[in-house]
C-alpha positions in Angstrom: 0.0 0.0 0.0 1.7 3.5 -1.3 1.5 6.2 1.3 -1.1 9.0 1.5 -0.9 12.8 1.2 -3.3 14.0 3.8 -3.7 17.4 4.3 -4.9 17.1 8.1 -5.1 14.6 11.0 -8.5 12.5 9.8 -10.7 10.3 11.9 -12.1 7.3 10.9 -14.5 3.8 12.0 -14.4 1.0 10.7 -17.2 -1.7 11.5 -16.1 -5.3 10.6 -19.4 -7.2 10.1 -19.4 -10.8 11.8 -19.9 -12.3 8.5 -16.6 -11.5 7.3 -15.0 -11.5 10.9 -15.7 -15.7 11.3 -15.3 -18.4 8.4 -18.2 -20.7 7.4 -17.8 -22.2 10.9 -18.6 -18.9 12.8 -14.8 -19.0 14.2 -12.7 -16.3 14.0 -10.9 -15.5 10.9 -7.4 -14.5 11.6 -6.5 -14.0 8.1 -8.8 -11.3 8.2 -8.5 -9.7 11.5 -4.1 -10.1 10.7 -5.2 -8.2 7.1 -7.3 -5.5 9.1 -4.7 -4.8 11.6 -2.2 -4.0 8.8 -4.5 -1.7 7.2 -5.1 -0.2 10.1 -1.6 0.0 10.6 -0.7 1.6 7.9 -3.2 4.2 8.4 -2.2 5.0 11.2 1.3 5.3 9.8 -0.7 8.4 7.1 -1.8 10.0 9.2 -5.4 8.8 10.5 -6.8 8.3 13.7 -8.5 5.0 13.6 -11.6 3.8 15.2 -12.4 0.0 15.0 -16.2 -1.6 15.9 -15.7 -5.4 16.1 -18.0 -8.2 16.5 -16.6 -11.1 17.2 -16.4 -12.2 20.9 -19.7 -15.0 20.8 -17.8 -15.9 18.1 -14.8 -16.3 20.3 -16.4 -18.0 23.1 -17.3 -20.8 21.5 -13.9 -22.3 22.5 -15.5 -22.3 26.0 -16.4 -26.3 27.0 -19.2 -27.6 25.5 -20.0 -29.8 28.9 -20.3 -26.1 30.9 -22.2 -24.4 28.0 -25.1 -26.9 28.2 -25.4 -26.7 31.8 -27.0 -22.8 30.8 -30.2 -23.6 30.5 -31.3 -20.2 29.5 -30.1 -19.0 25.8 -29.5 -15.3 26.9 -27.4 -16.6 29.7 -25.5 -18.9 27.6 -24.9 -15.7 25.1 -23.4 -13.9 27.9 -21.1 -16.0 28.9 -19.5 -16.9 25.5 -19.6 -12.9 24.8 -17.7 -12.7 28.9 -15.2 -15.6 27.5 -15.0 -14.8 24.4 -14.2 -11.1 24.8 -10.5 -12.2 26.7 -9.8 -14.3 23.5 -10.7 -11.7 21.0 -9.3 -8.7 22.8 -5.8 -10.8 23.4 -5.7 -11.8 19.7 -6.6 -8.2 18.4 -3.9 -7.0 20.5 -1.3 -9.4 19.5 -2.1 -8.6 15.5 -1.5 -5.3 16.0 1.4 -5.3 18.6 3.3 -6.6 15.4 2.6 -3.3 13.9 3.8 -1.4 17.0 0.3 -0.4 18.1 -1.6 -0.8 21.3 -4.9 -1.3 21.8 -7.5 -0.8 24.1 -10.9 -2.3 24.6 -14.1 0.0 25.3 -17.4 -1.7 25.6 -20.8 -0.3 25.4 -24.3 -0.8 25.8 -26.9 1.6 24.2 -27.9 3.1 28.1 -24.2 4.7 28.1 -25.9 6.8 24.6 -29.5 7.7 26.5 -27.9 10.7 28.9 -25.8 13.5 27.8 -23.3 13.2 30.8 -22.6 9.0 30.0 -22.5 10.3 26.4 -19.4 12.6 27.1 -17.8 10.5 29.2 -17.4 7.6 26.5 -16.5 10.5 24.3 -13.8 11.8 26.2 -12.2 8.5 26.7 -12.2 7.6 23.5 -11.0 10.8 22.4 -8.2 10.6 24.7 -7.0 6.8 23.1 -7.4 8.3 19.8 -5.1 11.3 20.3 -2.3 9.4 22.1 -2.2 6.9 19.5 -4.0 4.3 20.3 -6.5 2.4 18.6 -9.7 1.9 20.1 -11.7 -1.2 20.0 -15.3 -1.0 20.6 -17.9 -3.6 20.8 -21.7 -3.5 22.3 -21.6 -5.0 25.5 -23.3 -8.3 24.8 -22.8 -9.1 28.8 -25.3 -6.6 30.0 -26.6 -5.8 26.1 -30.5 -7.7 25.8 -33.2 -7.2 24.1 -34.5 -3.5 24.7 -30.4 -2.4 25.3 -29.4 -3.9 22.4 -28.7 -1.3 19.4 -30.4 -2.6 16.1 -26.7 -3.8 14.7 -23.5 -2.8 15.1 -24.0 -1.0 11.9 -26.5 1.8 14.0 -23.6 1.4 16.6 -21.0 2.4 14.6 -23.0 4.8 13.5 -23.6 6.7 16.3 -20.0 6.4 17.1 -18.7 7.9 14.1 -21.2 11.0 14.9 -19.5 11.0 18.4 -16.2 11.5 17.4 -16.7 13.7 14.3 -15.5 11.4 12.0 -14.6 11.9 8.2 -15.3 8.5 7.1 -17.3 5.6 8.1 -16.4 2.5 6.3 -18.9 -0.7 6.8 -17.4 -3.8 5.6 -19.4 -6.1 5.2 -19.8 -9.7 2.8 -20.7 -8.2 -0.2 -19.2 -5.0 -2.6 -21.9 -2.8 -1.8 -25.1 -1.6 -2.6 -26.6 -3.5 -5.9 -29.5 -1.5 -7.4 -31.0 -5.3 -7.7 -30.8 -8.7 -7.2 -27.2 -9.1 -7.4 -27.9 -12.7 -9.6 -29.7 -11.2 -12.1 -28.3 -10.1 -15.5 -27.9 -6.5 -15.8 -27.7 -5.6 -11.9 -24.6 -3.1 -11.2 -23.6 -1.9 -7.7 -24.5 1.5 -6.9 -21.0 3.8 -6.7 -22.4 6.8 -5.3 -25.8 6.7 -3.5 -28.4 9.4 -4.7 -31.9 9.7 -2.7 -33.4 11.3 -6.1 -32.5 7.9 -7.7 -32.9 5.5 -5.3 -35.4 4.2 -2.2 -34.4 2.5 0.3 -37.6 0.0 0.3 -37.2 -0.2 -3.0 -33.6 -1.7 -2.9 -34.3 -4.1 -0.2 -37.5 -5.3 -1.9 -35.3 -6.7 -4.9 -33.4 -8.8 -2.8 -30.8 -6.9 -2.3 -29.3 -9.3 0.6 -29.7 -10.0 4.0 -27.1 -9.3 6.4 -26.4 -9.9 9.9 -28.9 -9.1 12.4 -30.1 -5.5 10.7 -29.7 -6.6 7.0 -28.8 -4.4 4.1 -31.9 -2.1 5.7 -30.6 -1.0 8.5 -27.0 -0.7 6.8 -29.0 2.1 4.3 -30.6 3.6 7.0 -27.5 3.8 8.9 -25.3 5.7 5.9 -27.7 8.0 5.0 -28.2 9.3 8.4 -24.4 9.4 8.8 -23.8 11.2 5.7 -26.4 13.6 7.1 -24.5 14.6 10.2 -21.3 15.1 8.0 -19.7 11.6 7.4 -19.0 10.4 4.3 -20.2 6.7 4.4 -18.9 3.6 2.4 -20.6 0.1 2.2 -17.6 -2.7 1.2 -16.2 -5.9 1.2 -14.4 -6.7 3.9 -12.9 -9.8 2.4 -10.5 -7.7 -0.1 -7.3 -7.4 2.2 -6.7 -3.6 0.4 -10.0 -2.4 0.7 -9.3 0.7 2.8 -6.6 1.8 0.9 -9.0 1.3 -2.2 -11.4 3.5 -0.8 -9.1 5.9 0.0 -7.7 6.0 -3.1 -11.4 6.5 -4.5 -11.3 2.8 -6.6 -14.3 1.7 -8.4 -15.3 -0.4 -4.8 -18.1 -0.3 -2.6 -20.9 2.5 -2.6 -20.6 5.8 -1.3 -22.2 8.4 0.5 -21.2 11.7 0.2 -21.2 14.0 3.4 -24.4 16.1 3.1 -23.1 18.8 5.6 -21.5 19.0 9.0 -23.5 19.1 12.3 -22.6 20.2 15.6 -21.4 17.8 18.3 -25.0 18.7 20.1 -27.0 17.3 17.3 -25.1 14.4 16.6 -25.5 13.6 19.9 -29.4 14.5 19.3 -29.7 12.2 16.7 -28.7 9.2 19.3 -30.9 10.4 21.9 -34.3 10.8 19.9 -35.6 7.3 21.6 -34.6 8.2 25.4 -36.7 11.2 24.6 -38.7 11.5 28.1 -41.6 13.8 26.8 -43.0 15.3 23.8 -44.4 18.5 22.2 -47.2 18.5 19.6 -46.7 21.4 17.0 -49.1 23.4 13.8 -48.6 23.3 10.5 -46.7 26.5 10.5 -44.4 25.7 12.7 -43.7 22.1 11.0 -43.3 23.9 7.7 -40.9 26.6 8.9 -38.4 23.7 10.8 -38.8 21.8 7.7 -37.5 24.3 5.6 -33.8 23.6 5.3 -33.0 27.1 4.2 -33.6 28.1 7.4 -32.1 27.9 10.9 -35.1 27.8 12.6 -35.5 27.3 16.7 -39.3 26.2 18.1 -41.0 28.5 19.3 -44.1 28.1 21.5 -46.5 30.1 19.5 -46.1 27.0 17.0 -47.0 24.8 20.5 -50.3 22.7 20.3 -49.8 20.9 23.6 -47.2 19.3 26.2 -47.6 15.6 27.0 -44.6 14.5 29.6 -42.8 15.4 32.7 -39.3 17.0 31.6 -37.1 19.4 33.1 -34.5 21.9 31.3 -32.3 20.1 29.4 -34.1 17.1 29.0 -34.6 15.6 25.8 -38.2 15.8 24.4 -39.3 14.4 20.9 -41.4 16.9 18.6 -44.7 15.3 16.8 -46.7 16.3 13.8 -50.2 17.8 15.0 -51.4 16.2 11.6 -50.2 13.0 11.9 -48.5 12.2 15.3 -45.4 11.6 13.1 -41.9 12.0 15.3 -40.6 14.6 13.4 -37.2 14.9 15.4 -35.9 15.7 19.2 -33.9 18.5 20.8 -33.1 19.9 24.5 -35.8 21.7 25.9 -34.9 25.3 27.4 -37.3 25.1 30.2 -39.5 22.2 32.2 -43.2 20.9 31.2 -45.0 22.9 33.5 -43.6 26.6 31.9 -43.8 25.1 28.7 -47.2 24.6 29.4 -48.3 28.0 30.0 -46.6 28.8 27.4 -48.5 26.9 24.9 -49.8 29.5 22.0 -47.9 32.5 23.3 -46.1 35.2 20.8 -43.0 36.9 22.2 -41.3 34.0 23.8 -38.0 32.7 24.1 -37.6 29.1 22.2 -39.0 25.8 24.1 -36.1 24.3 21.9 -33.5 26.4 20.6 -31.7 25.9 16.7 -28.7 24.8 18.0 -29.7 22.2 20.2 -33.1 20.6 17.6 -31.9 17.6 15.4 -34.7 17.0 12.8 -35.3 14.0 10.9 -35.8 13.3 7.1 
């Protein structure tokens, strides 16, 4: 791999997808994690601060006895323990594949509680922000311990996500089995995959509908939903296969691989947290037409105001984070910080002349 001119210190996450991270046996695939490490490696060497999201440690518990494992009764339980195992065996191979390179590593687990409050959101921030700048490369996986059913992210796709919002990142790269986005079933004649995603050209339903594939827990879906809400916040976004062992330096070098999607604009750290915390949302405000149309209008910088207020449902306080709904509809149109608690809110319902109930700068509105 040649080296790279880059201009500034750039951030990046990657998200190895478990499908490419363990062979046909669902064992781990050291030929790929050895290939990842060097990539990593060598971007580290050009100039890029690296962020890695791997699955991989059920995977790695397997090794555990098969006499103890059938003595769990309960399948959750049994999970647990092979991701409590399996996270020593993973974590000690990662950091022997990249101690060859002369990196560390360190090992940061998560759950999706650590993303619901703004104070366990800058804390996970800040460490992480602190490996990154001294050089070391962080490996983060969801906390599959603690990490069931209603804590569990959608993938690690939405998890790397939301990570790559966290630390302002310039790319997100999500490898995955296959070389992208195919505009249709990938077996039929005539079927290309998509090099630059366009939303006047394409839907996401209607992708997924031709059989586009069906990958890991969230599928191609959730992967489409994920980059386009990341390209949003200002990440440029590429779906790849994680199988080539140069695919990072392909996509750097803007190859014909994998599909992209272009960074729409850049957000502020407030709103990309926003746009984590839109389902720990612990009230709500109903708003009129004309106040839907004037956030809606992207031309505009537009706080909400309480004269565009129908009604207050909730008990928040200042700073909480309360969704905002479509009087027409009922539709969740987005979130933000509130500026005050439900009960002022409430008299304020209607009123001209008021300071915003959610101010511009701390509103995060979705498609």
């Amino acid at each position: 791999m040649k080296e790279l001119a880059v201009a500034k210190e750039q951030r990046m996450v990657v998200k190895l997808g478990s499908q490419v991270l363990c062979d046909a046996e669902g064992n781990l695939n050291i030929e790929v994690m050895t290939n990842l490490a060097a990539q990593i490696a060598w971007l580290n060497k050009n100039g890029w601060q690296v962020l890695l999201v791997s699955s991989g440690a059920v995977a790695a518990g397997r090794g555990l006895d098969d006499d103890r494992l059938r003595r769990i009764s309960d399948p959750v339980a049994r999970k647990q323990v092979m991701a409590a195992t399996g996270q020593v065996s993973l974590m000690e191979t990662y950091r022997s594949l990249f101690e060859a390179h002369g990196l560390d590593v360190a090992q940061v687990l998560a759950s999706k509680s650590d993303f619901q409050s703004r104070g366990h959101y800058l804390n996970i921030r800040g460490c992480i922000e602190a490996l990154l700048v001294v050089g070391i490369v962080p490996i983060v996986n969801e906390n599959d311990v603690v990490s069931v059913t209603e804590l569990m992210f959608t993938d690690n796709d939405e998890f790397a996500g939301l990570l790559a919002g966290m630390v302002n990142a310039d790319l997100l790269c999500l490898l995955s089995s296959v070389p992208g986005v195919f505009d249709g079933d990938p077996t039929a004649p005539g079927t290309r995959c998509i090099e630059v995603w366009d939303d006047k050209l394409y839907k996401i339903d209607d992708i997924v509908a031709r059989g586009t594939s069906g990958l890991g827990r969230g599928g191609m879906g959730n992967k489409l939903k994920t980059a386009r809400k990341v390209s949003r916040l200002g990440t440029e976004v590429v779906i790849a296969d994680g199988g080539d062992k140069d695919i990072i330096s392909k996509i750097l070098n803007k190859d014909n691989v994998g599909t992209r999607f272009p960074a729409v604009r850049d957000t502020s750290p407030a709103k990309r947290w926003l746009a984590s915390a839109d389902a720990h949302a612990v009230g709500s405000v109903t708003i009129n037409a004309g106040a839907q149309e004037v956030l809606s209008d992207i031309s505009r910088q537009a706080s909400l105001l309480p004269v565009g207020v129908v009604s207050i449902a909730g008990h928040f306080d200042q700073g909480d984070v309360i969704q905002i709904l479509s009087g027409e509809n009922g539709r969740i149109l987005g979130c933000g910080q509130a500026s005050c608690n439900h009960l002022d809110a409430a008299k304020q319902i209607g009123l001209h002349d008021q300071k915003p109930l959610i101010h511009y700068n701390y509103l995060y509105l979705n498609e």
